[in-house]
PyMOL commands that place a pseudoatom at each C-alpha (Angstrom):
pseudoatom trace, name=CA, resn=UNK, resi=1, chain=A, elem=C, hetatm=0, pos=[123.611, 94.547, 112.334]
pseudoatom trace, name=CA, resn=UNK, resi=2, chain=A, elem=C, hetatm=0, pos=[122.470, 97.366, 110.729]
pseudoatom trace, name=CA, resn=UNK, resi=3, chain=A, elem=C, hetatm=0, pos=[118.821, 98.174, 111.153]
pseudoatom trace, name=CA, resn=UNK, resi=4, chain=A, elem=C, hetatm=0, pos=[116.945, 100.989, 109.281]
pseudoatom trace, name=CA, resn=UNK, resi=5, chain=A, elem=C, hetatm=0, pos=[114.003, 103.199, 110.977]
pseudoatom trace, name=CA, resn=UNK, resi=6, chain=A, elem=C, hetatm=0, pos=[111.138, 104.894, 109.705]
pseudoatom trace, name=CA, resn=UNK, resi=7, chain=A, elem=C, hetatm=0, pos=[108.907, 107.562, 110.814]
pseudoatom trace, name=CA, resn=UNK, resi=8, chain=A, elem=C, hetatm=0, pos=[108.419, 108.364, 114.192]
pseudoatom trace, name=CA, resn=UNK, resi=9, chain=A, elem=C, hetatm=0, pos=[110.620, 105.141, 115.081]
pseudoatom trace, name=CA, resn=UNK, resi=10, chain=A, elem=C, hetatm=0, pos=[113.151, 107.170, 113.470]
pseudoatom trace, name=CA, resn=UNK, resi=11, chain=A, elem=C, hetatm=0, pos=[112.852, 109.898, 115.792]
pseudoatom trace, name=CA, resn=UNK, resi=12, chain=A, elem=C, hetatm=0, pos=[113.755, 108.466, 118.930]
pseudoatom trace, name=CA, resn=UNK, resi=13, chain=A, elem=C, hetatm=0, pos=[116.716, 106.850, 117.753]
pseudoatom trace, name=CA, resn=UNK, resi=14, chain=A, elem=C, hetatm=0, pos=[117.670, 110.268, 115.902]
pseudoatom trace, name=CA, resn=UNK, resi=15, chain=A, elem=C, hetatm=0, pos=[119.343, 108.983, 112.535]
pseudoatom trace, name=CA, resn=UNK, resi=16, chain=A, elem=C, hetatm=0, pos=[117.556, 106.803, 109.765]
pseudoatom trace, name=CA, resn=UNK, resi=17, chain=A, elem=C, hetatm=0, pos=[120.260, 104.120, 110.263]
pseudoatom trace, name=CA, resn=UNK, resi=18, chain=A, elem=C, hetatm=0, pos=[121.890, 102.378, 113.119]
pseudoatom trace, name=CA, resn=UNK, resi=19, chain=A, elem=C, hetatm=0, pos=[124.541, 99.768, 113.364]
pseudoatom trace, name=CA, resn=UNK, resi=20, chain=A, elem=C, hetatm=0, pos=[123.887, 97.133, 116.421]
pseudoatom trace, name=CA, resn=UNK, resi=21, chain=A, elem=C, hetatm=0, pos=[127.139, 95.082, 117.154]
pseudoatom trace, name=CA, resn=UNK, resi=22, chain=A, elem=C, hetatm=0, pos=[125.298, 91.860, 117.633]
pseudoatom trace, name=CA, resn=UNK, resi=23, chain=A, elem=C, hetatm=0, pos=[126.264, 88.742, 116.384]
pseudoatom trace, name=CA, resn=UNK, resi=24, chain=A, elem=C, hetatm=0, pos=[124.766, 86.494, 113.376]
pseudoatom trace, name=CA, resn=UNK, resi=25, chain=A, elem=C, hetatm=0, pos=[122.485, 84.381, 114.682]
pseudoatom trace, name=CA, resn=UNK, resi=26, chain=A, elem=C, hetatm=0, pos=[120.714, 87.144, 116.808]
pseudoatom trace, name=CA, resn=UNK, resi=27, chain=A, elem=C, hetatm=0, pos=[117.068, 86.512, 116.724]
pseudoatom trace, name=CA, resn=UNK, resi=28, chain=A, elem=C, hetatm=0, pos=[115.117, 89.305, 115.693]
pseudoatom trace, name=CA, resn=UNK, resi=29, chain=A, elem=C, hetatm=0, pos=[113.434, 89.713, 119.439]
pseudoatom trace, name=CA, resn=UNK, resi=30, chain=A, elem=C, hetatm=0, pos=[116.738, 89.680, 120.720]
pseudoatom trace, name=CA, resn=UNK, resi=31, chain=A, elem=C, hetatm=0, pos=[117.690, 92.567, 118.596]
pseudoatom trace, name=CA, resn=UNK, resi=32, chain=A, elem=C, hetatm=0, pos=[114.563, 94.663, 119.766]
pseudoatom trace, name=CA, resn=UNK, resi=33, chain=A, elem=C, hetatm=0, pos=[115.705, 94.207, 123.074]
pseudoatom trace, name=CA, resn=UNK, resi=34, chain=A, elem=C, hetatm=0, pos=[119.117, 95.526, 122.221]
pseudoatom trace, name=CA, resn=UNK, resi=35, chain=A, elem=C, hetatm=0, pos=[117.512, 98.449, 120.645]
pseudoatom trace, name=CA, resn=UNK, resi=36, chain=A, elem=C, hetatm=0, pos=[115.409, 98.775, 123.509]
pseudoatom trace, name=CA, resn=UNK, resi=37, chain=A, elem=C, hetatm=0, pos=[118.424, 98.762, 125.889]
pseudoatom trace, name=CA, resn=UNK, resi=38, chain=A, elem=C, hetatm=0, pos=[120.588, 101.041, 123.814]
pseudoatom trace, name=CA, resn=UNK, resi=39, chain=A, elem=C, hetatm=0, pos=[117.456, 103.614, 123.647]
pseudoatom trace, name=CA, resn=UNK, resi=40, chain=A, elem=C, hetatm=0, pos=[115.133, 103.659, 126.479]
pseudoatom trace, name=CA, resn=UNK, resi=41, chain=A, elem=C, hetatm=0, pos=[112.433, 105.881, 124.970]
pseudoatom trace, name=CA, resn=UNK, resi=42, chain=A, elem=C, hetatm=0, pos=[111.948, 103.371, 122.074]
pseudoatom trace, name=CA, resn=UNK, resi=43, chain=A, elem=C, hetatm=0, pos=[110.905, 100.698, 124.613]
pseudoatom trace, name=CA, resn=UNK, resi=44, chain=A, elem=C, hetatm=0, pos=[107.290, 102.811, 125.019]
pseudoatom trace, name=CA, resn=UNK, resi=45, chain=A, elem=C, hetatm=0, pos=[107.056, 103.113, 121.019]
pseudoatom trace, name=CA, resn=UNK, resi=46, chain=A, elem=C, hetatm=0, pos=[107.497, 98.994, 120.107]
pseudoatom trace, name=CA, resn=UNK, resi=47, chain=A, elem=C, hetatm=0, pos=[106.531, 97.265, 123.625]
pseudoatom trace, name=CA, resn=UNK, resi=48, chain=A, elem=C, hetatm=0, pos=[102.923, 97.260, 125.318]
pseudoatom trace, name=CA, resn=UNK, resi=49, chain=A, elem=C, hetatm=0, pos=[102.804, 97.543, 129.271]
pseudoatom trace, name=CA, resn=UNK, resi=50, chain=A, elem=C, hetatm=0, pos=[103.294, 93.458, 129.377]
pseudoatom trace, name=CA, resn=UNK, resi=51, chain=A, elem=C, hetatm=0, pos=[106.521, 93.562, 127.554]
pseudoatom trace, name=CA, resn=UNK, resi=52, chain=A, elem=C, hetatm=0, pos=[104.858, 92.582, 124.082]
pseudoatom trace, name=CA, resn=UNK, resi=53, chain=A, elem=C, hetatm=0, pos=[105.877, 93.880, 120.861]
pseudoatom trace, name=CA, resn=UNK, resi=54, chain=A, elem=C, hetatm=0, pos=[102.621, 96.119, 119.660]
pseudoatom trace, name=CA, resn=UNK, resi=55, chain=A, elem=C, hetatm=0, pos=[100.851, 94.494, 116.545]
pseudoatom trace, name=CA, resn=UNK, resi=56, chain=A, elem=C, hetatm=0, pos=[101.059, 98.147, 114.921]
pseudoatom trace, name=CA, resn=UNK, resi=57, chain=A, elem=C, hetatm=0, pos=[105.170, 97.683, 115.002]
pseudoatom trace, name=CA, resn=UNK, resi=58, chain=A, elem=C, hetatm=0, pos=[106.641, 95.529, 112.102]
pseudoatom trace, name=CA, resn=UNK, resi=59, chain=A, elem=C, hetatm=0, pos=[109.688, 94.297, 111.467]
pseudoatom trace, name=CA, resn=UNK, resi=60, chain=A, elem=C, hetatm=0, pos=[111.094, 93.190, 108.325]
pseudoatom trace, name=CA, resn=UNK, resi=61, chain=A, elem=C, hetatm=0, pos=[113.875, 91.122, 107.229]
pseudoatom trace, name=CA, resn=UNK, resi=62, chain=A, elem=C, hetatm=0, pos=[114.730, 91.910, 103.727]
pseudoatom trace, name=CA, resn=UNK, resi=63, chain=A, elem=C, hetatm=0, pos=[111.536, 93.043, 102.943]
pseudoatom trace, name=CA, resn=UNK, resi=64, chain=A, elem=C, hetatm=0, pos=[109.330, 90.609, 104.062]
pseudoatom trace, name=CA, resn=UNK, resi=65, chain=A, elem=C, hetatm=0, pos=[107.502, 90.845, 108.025]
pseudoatom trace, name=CA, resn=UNK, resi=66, chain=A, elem=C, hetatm=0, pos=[109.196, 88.464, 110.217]
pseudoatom trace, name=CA, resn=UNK, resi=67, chain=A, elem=C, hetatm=0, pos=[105.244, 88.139, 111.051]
pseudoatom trace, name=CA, resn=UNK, resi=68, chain=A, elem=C, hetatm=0, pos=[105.543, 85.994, 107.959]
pseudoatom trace, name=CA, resn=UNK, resi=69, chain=A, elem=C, hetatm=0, pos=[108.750, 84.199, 108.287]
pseudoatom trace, name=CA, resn=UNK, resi=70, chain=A, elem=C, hetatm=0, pos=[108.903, 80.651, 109.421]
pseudoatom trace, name=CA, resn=UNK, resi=71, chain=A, elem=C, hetatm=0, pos=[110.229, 81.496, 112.912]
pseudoatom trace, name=CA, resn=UNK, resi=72, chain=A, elem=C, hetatm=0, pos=[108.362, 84.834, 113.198]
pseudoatom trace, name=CA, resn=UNK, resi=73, chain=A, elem=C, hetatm=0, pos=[110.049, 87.542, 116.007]
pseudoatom trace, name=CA, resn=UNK, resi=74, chain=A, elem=C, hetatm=0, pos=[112.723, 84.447, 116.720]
pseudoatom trace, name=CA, resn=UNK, resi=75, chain=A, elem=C, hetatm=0, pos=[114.275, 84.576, 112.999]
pseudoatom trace, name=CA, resn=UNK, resi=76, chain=A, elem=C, hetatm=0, pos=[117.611, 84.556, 113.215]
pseudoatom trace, name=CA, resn=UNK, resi=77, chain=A, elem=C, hetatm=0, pos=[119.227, 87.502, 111.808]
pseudoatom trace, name=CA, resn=UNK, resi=78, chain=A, elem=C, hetatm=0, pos=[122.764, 87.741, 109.896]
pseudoatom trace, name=CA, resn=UNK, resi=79, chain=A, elem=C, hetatm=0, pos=[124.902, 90.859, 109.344]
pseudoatom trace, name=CA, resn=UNK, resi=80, chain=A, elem=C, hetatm=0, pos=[124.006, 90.667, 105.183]
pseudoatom trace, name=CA, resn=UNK, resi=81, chain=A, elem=C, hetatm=0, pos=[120.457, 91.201, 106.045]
pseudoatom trace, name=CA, resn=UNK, resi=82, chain=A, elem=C, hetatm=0, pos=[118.755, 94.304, 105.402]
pseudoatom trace, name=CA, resn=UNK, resi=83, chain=A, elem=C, hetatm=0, pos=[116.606, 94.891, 108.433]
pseudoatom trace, name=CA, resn=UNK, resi=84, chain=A, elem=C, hetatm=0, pos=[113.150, 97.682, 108.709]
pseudoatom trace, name=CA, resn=UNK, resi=85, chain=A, elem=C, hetatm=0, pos=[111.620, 98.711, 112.227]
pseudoatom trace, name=CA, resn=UNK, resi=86, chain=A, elem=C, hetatm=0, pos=[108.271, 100.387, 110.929]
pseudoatom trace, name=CA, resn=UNK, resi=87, chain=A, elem=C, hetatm=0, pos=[105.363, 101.811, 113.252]
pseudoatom trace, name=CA, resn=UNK, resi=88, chain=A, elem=C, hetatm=0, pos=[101.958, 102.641, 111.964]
pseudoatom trace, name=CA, resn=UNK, resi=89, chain=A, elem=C, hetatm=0, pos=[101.814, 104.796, 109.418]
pseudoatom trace, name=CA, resn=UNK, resi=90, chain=A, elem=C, hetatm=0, pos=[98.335, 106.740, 108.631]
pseudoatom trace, name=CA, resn=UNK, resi=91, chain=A, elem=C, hetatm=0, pos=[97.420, 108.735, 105.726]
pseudoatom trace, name=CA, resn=UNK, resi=92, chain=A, elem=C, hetatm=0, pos=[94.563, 109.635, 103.644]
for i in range(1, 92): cmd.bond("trace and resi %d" % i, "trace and resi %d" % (i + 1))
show_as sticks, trace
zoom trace
């Protein structure tokens, strides 16, 4: 699965774009624990000290927030989907 980073996110995995050998079906948690596993730092940027994705963190799944999505962080993912980690992003 190929999953696409932004900002800060984007830092601590070092490239804009990673591909996650994972199979279709994956659920969207199960994929931020791969990503998670694969780079520790990123575990302190997405998870709270309970093991809880932060509210500020947002996935989406071709463009819309798995927030959204029928089965929320358990949406199954497929290798045709375009998936977005974002963090928080501030501006003025």
């Amino acid at each position: 699965m190929r999953v696409n980073f932004f900002a800060t996110l984007r830092l601590v995995v070092g490239q804009k774009t990673v591909d996650f050998p994972l199979p279709d079906g994956t659920t969207a948690r199960e994929l931020l624990a791969e990503i998670a596993k694969q780079y520790p730092a990123m575990r302190k940027e997405v998870y709270d000290g309970k093991g809880n994705l932060y509210e500020h963190i947002h996935v989406f799944v071709n463009g819309r927030d798995v927030l959204f999505l029928e089965n929320a962080i358990d949406t199954p993912l497929y290798g045709t989907d375009t998936i977005s980690v974002f963090p928080a992003i501030g501006g003025g």
